[in-house]
N, C-alpha and C positions, 0 to 999 in steps of 0.2 A: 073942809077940815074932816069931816064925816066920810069922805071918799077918800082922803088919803089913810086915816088912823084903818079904815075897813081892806085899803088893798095894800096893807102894809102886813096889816093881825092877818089876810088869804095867801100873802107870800111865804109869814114865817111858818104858817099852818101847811101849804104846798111842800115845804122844803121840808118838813120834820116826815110828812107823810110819805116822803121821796125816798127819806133816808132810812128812817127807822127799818121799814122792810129790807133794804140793802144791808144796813148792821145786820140785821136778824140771818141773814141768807149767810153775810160773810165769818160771823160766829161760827154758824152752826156748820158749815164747810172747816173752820179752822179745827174745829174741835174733833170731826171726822179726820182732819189729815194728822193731826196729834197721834190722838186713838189708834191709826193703824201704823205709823211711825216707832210710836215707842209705847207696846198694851203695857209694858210691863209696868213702867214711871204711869202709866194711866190708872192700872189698878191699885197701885203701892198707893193711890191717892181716895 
């Protein structure tokens, strides 16, 4: 029971550690191709 509840809580914790940095990358690229797309709507904000 010990071994499944512990490699269950190492997959959901793999997977969040997997992604979170990928959100972070794919943000911070979105909001760069925003930015040079349209400064103007970027500053008006």
């Amino acid at each position: 029971m010990m071994m499944g509840c512990c490699t269950a809580t190492g997959m959901v914790f793999g997977l969040l550690g997997m992604l979170t940095p990928l959100i972070a990358i794919g943000a911070v690229i979105y909001l760069f191709a925003a930015k040079s797309k349209n400064p103007e709507h970027g500053e008006a904000r």
